[in-house]
NUMAR-721143 format. One record per residue (C-alpha): residue number from 1; residue in three letters; x negated, y negated, z. Coordinates in steps of 0.25 Angstrom, whole numbers, plus 5000, padded with zeros to 4 digits. Layout:
N
R,NUM,ALA,X,Y,Z
...
//
This chain:
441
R,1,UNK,4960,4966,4823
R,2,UNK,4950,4964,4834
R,3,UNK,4940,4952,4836
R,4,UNK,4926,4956,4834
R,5,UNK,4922,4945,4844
R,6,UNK,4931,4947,4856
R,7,UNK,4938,4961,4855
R,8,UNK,4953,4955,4855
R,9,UNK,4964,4961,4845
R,10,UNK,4969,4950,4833
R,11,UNK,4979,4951,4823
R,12,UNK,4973,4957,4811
R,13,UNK,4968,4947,4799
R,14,UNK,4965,4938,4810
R,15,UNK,4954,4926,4805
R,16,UNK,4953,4922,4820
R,17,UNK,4952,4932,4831
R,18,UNK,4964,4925,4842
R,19,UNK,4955,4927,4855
R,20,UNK,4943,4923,4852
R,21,UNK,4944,4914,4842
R,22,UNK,4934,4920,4832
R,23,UNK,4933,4919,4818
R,24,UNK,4933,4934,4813
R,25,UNK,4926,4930,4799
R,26,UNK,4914,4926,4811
R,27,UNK,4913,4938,4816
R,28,UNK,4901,4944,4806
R,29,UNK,4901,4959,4803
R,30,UNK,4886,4964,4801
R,31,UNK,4886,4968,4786
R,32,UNK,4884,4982,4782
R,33,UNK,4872,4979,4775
R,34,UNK,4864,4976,4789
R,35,UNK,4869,4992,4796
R,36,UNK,4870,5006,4791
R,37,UNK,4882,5008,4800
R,38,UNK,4894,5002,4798
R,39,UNK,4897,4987,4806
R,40,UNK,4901,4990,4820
R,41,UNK,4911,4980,4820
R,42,UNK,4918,4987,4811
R,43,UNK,4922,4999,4821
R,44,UNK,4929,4999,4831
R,45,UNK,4920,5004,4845
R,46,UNK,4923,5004,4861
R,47,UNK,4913,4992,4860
R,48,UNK,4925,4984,4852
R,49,UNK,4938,4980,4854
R,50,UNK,4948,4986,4856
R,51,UNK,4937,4996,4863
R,52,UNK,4943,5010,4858
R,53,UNK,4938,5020,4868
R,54,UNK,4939,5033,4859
R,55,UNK,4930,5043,4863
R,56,UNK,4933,5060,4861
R,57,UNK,4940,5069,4870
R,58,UNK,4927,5075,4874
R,59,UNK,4918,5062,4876
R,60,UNK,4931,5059,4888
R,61,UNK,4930,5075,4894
R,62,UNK,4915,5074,4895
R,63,UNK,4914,5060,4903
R,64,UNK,4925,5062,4910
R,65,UNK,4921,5074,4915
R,66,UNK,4905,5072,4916
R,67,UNK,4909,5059,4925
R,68,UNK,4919,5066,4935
R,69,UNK,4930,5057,4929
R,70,UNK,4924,5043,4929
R,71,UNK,4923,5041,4913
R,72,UNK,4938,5040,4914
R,73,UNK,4935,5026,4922
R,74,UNK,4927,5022,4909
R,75,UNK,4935,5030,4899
R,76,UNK,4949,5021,4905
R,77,UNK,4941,5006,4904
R,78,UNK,4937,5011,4891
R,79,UNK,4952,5014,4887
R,80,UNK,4957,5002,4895
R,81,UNK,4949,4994,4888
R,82,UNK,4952,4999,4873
R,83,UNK,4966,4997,4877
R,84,UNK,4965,4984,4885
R,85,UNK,4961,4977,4872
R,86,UNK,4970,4985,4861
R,87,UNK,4981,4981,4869
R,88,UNK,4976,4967,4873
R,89,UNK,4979,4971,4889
R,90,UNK,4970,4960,4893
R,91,UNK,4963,4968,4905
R,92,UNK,4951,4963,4909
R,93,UNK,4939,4974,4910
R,94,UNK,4941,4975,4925
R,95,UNK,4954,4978,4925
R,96,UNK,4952,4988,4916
R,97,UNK,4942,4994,4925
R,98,UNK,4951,4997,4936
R,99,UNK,4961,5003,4928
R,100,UNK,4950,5011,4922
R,101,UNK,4945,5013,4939
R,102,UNK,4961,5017,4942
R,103,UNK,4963,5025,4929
R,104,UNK,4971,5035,4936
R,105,UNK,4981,5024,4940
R,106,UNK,4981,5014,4928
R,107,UNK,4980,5026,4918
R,108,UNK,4994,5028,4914
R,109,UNK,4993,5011,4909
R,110,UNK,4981,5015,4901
R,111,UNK,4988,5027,4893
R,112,UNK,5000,5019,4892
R,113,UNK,4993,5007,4885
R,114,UNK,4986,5018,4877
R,115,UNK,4998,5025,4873
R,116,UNK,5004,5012,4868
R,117,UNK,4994,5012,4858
R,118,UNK,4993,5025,4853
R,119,UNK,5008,5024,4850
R,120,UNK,5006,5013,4840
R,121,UNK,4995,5021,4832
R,122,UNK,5000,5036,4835
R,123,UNK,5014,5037,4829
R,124,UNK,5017,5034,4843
R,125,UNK,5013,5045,4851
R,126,UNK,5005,5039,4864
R,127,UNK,5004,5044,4880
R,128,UNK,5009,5051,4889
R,129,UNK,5005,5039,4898
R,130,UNK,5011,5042,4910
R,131,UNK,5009,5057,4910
R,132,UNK,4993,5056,4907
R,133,UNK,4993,5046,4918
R,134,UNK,4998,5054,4928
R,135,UNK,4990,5065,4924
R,136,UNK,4978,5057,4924
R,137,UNK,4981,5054,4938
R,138,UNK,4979,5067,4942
R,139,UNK,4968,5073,4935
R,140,UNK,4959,5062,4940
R,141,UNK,4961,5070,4952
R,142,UNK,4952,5080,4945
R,143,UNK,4942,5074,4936
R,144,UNK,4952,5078,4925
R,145,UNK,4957,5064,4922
R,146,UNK,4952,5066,4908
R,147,UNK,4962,5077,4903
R,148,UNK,4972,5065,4902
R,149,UNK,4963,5058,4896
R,150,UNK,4961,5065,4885
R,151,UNK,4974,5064,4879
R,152,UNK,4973,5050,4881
R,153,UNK,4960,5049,4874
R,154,UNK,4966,5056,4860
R,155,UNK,4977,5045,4860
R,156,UNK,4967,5034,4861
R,157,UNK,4956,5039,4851
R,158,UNK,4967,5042,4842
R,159,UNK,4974,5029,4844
R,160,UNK,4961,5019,4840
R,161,UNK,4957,5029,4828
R,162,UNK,4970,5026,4822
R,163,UNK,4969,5012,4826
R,164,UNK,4953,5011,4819
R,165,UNK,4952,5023,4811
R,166,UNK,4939,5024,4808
R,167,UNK,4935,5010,4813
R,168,UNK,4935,5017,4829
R,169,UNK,4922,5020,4836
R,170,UNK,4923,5030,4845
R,171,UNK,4915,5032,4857
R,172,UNK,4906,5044,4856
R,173,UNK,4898,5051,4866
R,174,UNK,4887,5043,4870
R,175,UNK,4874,5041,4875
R,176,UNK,4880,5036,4890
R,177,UNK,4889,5047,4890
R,178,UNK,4878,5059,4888
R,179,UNK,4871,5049,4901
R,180,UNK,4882,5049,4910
R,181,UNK,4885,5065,4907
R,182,UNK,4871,5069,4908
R,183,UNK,4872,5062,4923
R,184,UNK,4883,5067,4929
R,185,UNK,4878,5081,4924
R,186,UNK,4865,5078,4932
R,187,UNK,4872,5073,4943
R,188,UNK,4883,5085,4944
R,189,UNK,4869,5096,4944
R,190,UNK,4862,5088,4953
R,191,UNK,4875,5087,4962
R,192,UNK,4876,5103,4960
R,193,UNK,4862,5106,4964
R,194,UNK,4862,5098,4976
R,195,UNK,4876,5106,4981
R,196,UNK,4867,5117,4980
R,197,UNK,4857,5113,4987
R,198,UNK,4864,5107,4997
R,199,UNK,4873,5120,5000
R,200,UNK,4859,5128,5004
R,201,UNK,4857,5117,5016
R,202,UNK,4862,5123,5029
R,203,UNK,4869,5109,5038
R,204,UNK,4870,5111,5052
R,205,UNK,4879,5099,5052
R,206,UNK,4894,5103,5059
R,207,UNK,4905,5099,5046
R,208,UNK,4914,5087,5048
R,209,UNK,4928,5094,5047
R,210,UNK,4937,5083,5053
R,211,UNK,4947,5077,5043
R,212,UNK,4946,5064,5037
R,213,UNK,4957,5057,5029
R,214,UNK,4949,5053,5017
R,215,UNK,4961,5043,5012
R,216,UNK,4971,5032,5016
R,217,UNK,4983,5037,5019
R,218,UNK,4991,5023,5015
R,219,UNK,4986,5026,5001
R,220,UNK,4992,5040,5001
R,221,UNK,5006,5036,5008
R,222,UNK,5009,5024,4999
R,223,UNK,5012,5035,4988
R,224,UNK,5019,5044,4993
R,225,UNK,5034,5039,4992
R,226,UNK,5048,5044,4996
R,227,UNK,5057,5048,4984
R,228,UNK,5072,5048,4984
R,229,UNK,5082,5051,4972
R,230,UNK,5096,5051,4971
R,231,UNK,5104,5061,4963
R,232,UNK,5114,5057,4954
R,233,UNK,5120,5072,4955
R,234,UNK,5131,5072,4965
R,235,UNK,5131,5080,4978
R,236,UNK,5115,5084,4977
R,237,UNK,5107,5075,4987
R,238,UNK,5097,5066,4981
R,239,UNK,5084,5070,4984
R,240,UNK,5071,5062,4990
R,241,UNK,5055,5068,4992
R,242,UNK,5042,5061,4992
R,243,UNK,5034,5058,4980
R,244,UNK,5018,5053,4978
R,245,UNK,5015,5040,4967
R,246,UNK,5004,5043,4957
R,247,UNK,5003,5032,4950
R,248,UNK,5004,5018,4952
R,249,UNK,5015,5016,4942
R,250,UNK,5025,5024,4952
R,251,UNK,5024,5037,4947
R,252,UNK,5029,5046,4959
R,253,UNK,5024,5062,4960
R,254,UNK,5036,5072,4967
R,255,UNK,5043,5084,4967
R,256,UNK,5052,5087,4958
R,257,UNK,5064,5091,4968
R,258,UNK,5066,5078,4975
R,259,UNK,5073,5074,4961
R,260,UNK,5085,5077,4959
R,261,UNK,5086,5086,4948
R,262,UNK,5091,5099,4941
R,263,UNK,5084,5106,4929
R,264,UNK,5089,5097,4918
R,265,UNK,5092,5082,4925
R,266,UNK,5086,5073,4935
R,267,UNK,5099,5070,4945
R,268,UNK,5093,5054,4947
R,269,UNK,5100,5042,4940
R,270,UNK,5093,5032,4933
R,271,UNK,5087,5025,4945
R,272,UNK,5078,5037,4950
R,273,UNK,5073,5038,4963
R,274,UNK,5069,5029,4975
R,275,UNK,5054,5031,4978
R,276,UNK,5050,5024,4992
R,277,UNK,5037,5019,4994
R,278,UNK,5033,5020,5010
R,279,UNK,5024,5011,5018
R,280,UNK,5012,5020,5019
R,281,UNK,5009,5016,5035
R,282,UNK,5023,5020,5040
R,283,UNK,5027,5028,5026
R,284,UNK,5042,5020,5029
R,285,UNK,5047,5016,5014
R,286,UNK,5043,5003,5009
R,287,UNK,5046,5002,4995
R,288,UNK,5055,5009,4986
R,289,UNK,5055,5011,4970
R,290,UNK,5065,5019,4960
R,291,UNK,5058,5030,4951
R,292,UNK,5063,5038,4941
R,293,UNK,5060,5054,4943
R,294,UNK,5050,5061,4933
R,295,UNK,5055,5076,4932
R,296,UNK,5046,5084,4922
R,297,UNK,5055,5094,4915
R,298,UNK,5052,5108,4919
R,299,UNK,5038,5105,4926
R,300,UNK,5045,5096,4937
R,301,UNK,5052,5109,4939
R,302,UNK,5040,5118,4939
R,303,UNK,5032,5109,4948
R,304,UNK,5042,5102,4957
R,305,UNK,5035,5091,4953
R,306,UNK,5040,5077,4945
R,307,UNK,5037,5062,4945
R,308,UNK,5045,5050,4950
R,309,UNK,5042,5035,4943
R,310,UNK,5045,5023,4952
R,311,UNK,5051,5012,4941
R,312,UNK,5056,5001,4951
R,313,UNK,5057,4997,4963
R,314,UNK,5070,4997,4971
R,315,UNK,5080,4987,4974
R,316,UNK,5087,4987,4988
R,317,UNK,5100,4982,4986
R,318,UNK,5103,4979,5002
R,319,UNK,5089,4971,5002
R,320,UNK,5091,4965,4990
R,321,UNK,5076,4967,4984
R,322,UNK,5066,4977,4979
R,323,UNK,5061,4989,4989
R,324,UNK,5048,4989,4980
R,325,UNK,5040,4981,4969
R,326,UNK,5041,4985,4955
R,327,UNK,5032,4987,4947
R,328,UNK,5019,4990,4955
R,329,UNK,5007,4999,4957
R,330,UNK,5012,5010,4966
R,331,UNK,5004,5018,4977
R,332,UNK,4998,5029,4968
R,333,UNK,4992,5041,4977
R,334,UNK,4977,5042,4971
R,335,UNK,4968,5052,4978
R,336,UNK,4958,5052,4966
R,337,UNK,4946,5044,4975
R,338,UNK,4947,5053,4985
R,339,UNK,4952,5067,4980
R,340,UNK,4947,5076,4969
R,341,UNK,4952,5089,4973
R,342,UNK,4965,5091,4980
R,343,UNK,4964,5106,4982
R,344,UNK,4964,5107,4998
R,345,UNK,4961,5120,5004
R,346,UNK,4970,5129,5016
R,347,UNK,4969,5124,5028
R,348,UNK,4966,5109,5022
R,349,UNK,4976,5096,5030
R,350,UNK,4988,5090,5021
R,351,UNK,4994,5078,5023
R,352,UNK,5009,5079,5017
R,353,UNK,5015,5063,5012
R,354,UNK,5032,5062,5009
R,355,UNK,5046,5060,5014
R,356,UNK,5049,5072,5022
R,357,UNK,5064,5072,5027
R,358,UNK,5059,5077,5041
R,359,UNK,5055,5063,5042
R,360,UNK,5066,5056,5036
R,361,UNK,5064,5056,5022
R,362,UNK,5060,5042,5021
R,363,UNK,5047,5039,5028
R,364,UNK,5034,5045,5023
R,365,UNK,5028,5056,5032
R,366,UNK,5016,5062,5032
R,367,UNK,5012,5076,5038
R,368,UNK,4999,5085,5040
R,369,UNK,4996,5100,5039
R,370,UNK,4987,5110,5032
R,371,UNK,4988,5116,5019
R,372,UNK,4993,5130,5023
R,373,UNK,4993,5138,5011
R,374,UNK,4992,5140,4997
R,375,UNK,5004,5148,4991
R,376,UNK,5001,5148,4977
R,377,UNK,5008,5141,4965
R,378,UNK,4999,5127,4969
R,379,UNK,5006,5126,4983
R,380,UNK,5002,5121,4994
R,381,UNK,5008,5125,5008
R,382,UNK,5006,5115,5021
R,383,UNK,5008,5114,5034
R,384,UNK,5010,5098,5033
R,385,UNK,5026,5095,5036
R,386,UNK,5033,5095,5020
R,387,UNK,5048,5094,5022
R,388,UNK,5057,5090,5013
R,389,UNK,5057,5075,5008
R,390,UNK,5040,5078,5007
R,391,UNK,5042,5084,4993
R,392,UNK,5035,5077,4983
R,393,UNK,5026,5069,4993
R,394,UNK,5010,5070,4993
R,395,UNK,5002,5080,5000
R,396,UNK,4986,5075,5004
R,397,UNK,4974,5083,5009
R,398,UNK,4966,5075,5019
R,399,UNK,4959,5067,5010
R,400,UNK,4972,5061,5004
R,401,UNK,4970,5069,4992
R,402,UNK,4984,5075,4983
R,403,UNK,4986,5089,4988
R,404,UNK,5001,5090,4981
R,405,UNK,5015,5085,4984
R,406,UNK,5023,5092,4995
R,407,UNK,5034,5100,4990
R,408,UNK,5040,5110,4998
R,409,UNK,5043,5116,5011
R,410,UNK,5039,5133,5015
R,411,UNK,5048,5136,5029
R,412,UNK,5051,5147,5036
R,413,UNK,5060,5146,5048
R,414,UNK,5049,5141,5058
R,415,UNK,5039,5132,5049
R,416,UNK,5038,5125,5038
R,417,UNK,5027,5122,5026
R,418,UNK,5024,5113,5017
R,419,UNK,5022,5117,5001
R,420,UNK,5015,5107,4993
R,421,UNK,5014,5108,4978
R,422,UNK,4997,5107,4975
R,423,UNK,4989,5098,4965
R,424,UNK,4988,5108,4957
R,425,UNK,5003,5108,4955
R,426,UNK,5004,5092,4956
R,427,UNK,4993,5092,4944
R,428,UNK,4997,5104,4935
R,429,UNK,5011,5095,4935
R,430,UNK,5004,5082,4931
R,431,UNK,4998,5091,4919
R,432,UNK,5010,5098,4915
R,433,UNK,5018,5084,4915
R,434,UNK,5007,5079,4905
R,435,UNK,5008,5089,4897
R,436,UNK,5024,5089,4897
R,437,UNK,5023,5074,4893
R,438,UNK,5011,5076,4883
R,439,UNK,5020,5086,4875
R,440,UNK,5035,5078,4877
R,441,UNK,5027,5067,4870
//
């Protein structure tokens, strides 16, 4: 049972409520007599603890989509807060602010903590917590960060309705919500009209075509680590590429073909694979982790795409110590502030980030070029130098934005190009991997 004065869970049948002391006999209901409606202490609402954020499907597509994306700000505090205070997490409401501010980076503890509940009350079906994170990652790319939400949404309406029954309040589409529709619909025509009128105006002024890096490189080069896995098959060569982290748990983004593999079984042991984490000035290594491979059945195959999952750091046995600190927050690549569109045109520069063996395999490397072609099938041909050892590492425009990972090289006797698997095959991979792990539930 909840406190009526301060919010706070107690056992049920409680006389005295264990934080803050009050008498619950002394907290006076208004009687029926003095209302038509029924008491509003007897229901359950957003305005009372445990604060049940439940809202429809519709209600979260609508402002998400009339605010560009920012309602998922508000609709994470909301859920943060309904689930700080179920649980008893003891954040305080600024805390809970900047997880709601880095959503896209403190999700995946969000559907976790929501999933934990909706097993106790849903025959013990909960998230896919990890997968949805990921995905939500990114869709915020695209003002799509509601899709994953939705599902997310269900599991939580579902979850306080069987918890209050008919008790639950929910939170219908109101008065604010028409405001704040209504203005960005005012603001997006105004905005259309005067692009109109601003495209009749003939300028004299020369264009500024020079490029400017519209992003710190350090940030970009502290993600992009070297990946080296043994094989436990003997006689076939362990295999090593580049990889990209995602999240700041240690979730790595690679090729599937720097793992060693055959159609039915991973060739690693139980230890996995060494990541190496480089010093972004120099890009030599300066940390090193173990992870354990992620090989999607059939879509890693399709894609060439998997996942690799730091879960410790590594011991050097001649040095005695740990090559890394375990557990911390990891060097996410994020491009959400900056990008919002990664599709770069022909002609457009490329920065290519990995562990080329031209180079020596073990120190990142960095090379430019153009984008040369489009051949079709969400490829991507450069100029920039790929060679092998780049596989799997991270390919930027000049504005630091994701243009896809760096996968292949196209050769001919005299000259060599770079192939590059797009966004659009990077993301159609995130949303299949969701959808493999929605239905192997």
């Amino acid at each position: 049972m909840y406190c009526k004065k301060c919010g706070k869970k107690n056992p049920e049948e409680s006389k005295f409520c264990q934080h803050c002391g009050i008498k619950f006999s002394e907290l006076v209901s208004v009687p029926k007599s003095s209302t038509e409606h029924p008491v509003p202490s007897e229901y359950i609402s957003v305005n009372h603890a445990p604060y049940p954020y439940v809202i429809s499907i519709w209600k979260l597509i609508i402002m998400c989509l009339s605010t560009f994306g920012l309602y998922e700000i508000y609709w994470f505090y909301r859920q943060w807060k309904s689930f700080n205070t179920a649980n008893d997490l003891k954040h305080g409401n600024f805390t809970l602010w900047i997880y709601s501010l880095f959503a896209p980076l403190s999700s995946y503890s969000l559907f976790k903590h929501i999933s934990n509940n909706v097993k106790e009350t849903n025959d013990g079906k909960g998230l896919e917590a990890g997968g949805l994170a990921i995905v939500y990652f990114f869709f915020t790319r695209f003002w799509l960060g509601f899709l994953p939400l939705i599902p997310v949404q269900k599991k939580i309406n579902l979850y306080w309705e069987k918890k209050y029954s008919n008790k639950l309040v929910r939170s219908n589409f109101g008065v604010w919500n028409w405001i704040v529709v209504g203005t960005v619909a005012l603001i997006v025509v105004y905005a259309i009209f005067s692009e109109d009128t601003s495209t009749n105006t003939t300028s004299t002024t020369p264009v500024d075509t020079s490029v400017v890096e519209g992003y710190n490189q350090d940030e970009v080069a502290s993600s992009v680590v070297n990946i080296f896995c043994p094989s436990t098959v003997t006689g076939e060569e362990s295999t090593g590429g580049s990889g990209t982290i995602i999240t700041e748990e240690g979730v790595i983004l690679t090729n599937s073909h720097i793992i060693p593999q055959d159609k039915n079984n991973l060739h690693v042991d139980n230890t996995g694979c060494m990541v190496v984490l480089p010093d972004p000035n120099t890009g030599q290594p300066k940390e090193i982790y173990l992870a354990h491979p992620i090989v999607i059945p059939d879509l890693s195959d399709q894609y060439d795409l998997a996942y690799v999952s730091i879960y410790s750091a590594y011991y050097d046995e001649d040095e005695q110590k740990y090559a890394g600190v375990y557990p911390r927050k990891f060097p996410a690549f994020d491009d959400t502030t900056r990008c919002t569109n990664e599709n770069v045109k022909l002609g457009e520069s490329v920065r290519i980030f990995g562990y080329p063996a031209i180079s020596g395999g073990y120190t990142l490397t960095v090379t430019d070029g153009l984008v040369s072609s489009f051949p079709g099938d969400g490829l991507i041909v450069t100029s920039a130098k790929i060679s092998y050892g780049n596989s799997g590492g991270l390919a930027v425009d000049k504005n630091g934005c994701m243009v896809g990972v760096p996968s292949l090289v196209s050769s001919d006797e005299n000259e060599s190009l770079g192939v590059i698997y797009s966004m659009d095959l990077v993301n159609k991979f995130s949303t299949d991997v969701s959808n493999y792990l929605d239905n192997n539930k």
